[in-house]
N, C-alpha and C positions, 0 to 999 in steps of 0.2 A: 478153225473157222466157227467163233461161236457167236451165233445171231439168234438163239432162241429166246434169249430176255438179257436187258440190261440188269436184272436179279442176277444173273447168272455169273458177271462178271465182280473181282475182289473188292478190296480197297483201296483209296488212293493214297500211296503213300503216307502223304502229309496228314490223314488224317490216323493212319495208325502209330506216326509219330506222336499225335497229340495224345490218344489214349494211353502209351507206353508212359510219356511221361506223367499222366495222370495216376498210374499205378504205384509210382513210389512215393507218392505224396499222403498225407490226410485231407478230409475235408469235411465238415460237416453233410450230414445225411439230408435225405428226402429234401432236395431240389432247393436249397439252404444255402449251399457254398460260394464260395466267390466268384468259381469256376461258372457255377450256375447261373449266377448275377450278372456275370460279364457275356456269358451268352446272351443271355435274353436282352441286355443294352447293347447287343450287334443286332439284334434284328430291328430295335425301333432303328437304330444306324441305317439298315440297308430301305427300310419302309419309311423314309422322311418322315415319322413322327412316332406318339409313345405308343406301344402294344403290348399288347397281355398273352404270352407266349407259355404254353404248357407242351412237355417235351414227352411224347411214347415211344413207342418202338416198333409197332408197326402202322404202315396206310390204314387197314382195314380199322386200329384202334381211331385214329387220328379222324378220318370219314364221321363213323359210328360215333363218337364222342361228341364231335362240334357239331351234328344234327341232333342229338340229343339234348343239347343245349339251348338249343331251339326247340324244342318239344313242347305240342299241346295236346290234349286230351282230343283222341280221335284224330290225331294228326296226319297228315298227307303231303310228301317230300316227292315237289317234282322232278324228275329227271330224266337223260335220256334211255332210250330201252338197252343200249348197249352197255350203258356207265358199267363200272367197278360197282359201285355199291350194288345195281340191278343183280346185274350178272356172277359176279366174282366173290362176295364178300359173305355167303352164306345167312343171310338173311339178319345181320351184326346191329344193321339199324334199329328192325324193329325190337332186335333183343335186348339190347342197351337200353331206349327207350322203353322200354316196355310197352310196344306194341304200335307205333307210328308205322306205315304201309310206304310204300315206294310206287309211285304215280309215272309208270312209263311210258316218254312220249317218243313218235317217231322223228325223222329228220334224217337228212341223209349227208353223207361223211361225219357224222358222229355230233352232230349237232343239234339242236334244236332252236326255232328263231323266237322271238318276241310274241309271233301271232301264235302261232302252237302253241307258247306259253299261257296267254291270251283264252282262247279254246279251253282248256284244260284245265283252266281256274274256274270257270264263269260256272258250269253245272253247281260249286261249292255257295249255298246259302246260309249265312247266318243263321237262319231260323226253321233251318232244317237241321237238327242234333242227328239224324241215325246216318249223315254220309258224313259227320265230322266235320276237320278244317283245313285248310291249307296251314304247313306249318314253315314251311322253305322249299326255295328253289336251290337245288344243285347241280353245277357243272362240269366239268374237266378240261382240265387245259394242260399238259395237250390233250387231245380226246385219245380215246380207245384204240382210233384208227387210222392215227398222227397225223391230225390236222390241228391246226388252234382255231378259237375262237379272234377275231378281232377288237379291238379298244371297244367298236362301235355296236359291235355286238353283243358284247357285256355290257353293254350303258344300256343301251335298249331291253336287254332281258331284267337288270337291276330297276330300271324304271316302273316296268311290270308288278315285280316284286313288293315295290317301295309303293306301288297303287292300292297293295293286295295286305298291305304291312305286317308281309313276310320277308322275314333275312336270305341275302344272296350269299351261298358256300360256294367255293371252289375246289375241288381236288384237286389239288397241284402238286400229284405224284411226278409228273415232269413237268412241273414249273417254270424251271432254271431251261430245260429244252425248249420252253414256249416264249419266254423271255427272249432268248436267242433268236428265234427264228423270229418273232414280231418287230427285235431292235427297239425295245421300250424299257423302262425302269419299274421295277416293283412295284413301287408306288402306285405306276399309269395301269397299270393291268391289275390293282388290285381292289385300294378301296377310293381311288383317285377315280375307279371304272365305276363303282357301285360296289363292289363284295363285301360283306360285313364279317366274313368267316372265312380261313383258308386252311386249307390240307397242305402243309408244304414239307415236300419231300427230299429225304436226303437220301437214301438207302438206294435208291437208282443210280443214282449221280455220284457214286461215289464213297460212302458212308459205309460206315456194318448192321447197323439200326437205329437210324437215328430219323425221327419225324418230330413235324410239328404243329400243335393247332395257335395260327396267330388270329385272333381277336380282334379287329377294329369297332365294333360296336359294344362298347366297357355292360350294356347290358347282359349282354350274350355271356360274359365274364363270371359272372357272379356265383353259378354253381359250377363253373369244371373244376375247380378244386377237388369237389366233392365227389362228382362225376369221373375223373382221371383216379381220386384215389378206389372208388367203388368199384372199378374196372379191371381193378389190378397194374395200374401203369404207371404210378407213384410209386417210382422203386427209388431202394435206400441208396444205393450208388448213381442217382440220376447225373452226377460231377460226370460218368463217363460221357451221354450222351453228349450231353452239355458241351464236356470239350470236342467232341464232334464237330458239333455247331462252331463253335469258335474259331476254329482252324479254317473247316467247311466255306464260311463266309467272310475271311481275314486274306486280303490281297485278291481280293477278286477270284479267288481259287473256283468256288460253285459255278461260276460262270465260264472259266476258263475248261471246266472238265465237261461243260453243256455245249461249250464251241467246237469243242473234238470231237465230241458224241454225234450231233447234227454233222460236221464237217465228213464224218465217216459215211453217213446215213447218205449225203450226196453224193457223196463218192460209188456206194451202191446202186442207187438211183440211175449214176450215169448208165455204171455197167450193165444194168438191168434194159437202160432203154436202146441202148448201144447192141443187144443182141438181139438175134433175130429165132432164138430158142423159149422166151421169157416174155411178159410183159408186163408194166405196173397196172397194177388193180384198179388203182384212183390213183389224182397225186394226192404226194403228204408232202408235209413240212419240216417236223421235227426229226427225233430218230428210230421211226417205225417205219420199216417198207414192206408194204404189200403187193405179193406178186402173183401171177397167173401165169400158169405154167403146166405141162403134159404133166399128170402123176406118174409117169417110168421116170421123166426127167429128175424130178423130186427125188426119186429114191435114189437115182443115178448120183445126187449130188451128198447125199446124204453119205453114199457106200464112197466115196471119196473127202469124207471126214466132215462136211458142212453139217451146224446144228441149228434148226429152228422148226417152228413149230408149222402145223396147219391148222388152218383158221376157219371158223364155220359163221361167226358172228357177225355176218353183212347182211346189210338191204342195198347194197351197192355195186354188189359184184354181179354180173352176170356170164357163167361160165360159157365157153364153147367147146365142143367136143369131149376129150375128157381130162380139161383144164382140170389142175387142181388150184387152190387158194391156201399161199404160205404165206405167215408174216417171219420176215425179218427184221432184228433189234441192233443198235450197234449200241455203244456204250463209251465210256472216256477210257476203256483198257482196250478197244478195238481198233488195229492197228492198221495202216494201207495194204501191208501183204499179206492180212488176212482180208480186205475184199479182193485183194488181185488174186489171189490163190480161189477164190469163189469165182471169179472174171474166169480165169483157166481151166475149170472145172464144169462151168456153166459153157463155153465154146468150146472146150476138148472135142 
């Protein structure tokens, strides 16, 4: 019963196919080969038009790089107080940059709206040099505490942006999750919404290390060459990630492993409301579930094999008694008898 991160679970088959057969091939180095070529013409494929697609290996590099790319002098990257970048990524932005700060704003289920965006901007003046400048807004979708952003959501915060002419990023560590649960097209949630920059992640969904920063704004373009190889993420066998990608997003596969992952994620959800031991924290959407629950119960389920974490990063929870706060992850390798086995475990 493993719910502690969808990290935690292998790879999908079809993509460890793809890198085996990559092994007894040649192909030319640093991000060169055909392999490479045909990856990156599947992603203007799946993003109905051309993009400028550079392939890392981790989120944390992917984030950190495609804000950097955005970088000004004294720069300031809005986002939420919960994000990955805030929170999780050990402070990657402003080291890559060399020295842009992180601007956190509140919002509650993991989000922030237009007017807090709004708010947050307005203190920054031109003609004041010692607070700097706004340099991007960044989002997540799904957010931190599985909820997404709406189409109209992201129009409205890229509006903001495009007033401020600042670039809209997205984390889209679970993207393909967010994509699923909205029932929209790449395209509509990306740069069809406003985003000029996206974090689009494989390594959740199915992958062993495979990320990506895709580009819609050809300015934004100009230095990540220099920027990915300066970082160390211009590696000479990039052909493996690459075929990652090409498996990853060939037959609908990326979305078909985001529909089991979320499909699991409900299936939890039921069970979780369905008891009278348990309750959801908030709802969510994609494949995060947040629950509230007695901490004996917790350990109870733990000492009967369940794995996931406790969670402390809310403005939204409000405990009773001596609730604790777990999040639950499912993933495209989590199976129905393992949330029935957590259903049995959680009403034993």
């Amino acid at each position: 019963m493993y719910f502690a991160s969808d990290n935690w679970a292998g790879a999908a088959p079809q993509i460890i196919e793809a890198v085996t057969r990559e092994a007894g091939r040649f192909g030319s180095a640093y991000a060169t080969s055909d392999v490479d070529k045909a990856a990156e013409a599947r992603f203007s494929e799946i993003f109905e038009r051309e993009v400028a697609v550079f392939f890392v290996a981790t989120g944390t590099a992917a984030n950190s790089l495609a804000l950097t790319a955005a970088n000004r002098p004294g720069g300031a990257v809005f986002c939420h107080r919960q994000s990955h970048i805030e929170v999780d990524e050990c402070g990657a932005v402003g080291f890559q940059s060399g020295g842009a700060r992180l601007m956190p704003l509140p919002g509650s289920l993991g989000k922030f709206s237009a007017e807090d965006l709004t708010r947050a901007i307005e203190p920054f003046s031109p003609d004041f040099v010692h607070g700097g400048q706004p340099m991007a807004v960044s989002i997540t979708q799904a957010t931190e505490v599985g909820t997404t952003y709406s189409i109209d959501e992201i129009k409205a915060l890229s509006e903001v942006a495009k007033a401020n002419r600042i670039p809209l990023h997205m984390d889209g560590a679970r993207f393909a999750n967010a994509l699923i649960d909205l029932g929209v097209t790449p395209a509509q949630m990306s740069w069809q919404a406003g985003v000029d920059i996206l974090s689009f992640g494989g390594t959740k969904n199915g992958c062993l290390a495979a990320e990506a920063i895709v580009v819609f704004d050809p300015d934004l373009a100009a230095q990540l060459p220099f920027l990915r190889m300066r970082a160390g993420h211009l590696f000479s066998k990039m052909r493996f990630i690459s075929a990652q990608f090409e498996a990853y997003l060939s037959d609908g596969l990326w979305l078909e492993l985001a529909r089991h992952a979320n499909a699991m994620a409900d299936r939890l959800r039921e069970t979780i409301t369905a008891s009278n031991r348990a309750r959801l924290a908030w709802p969510t959407s994609a494949n995060e579930v947040f629950v509230a629950m007695p901490a004996p119960l917790a350990a109870e389920l733990r000492s009967a094999g369940a794995q996931f974490h406790d969670w402390s990063h809310s403005d939204d929870f409000q405990p009773g008694g001596d609730e604790a706060l777990v999040r639950l992850v499912t993933s495209f390798a989590t199976q129905p008898d393992h949330v029935d086995r957590f259903a049995d475990a959680l009403n034993s």
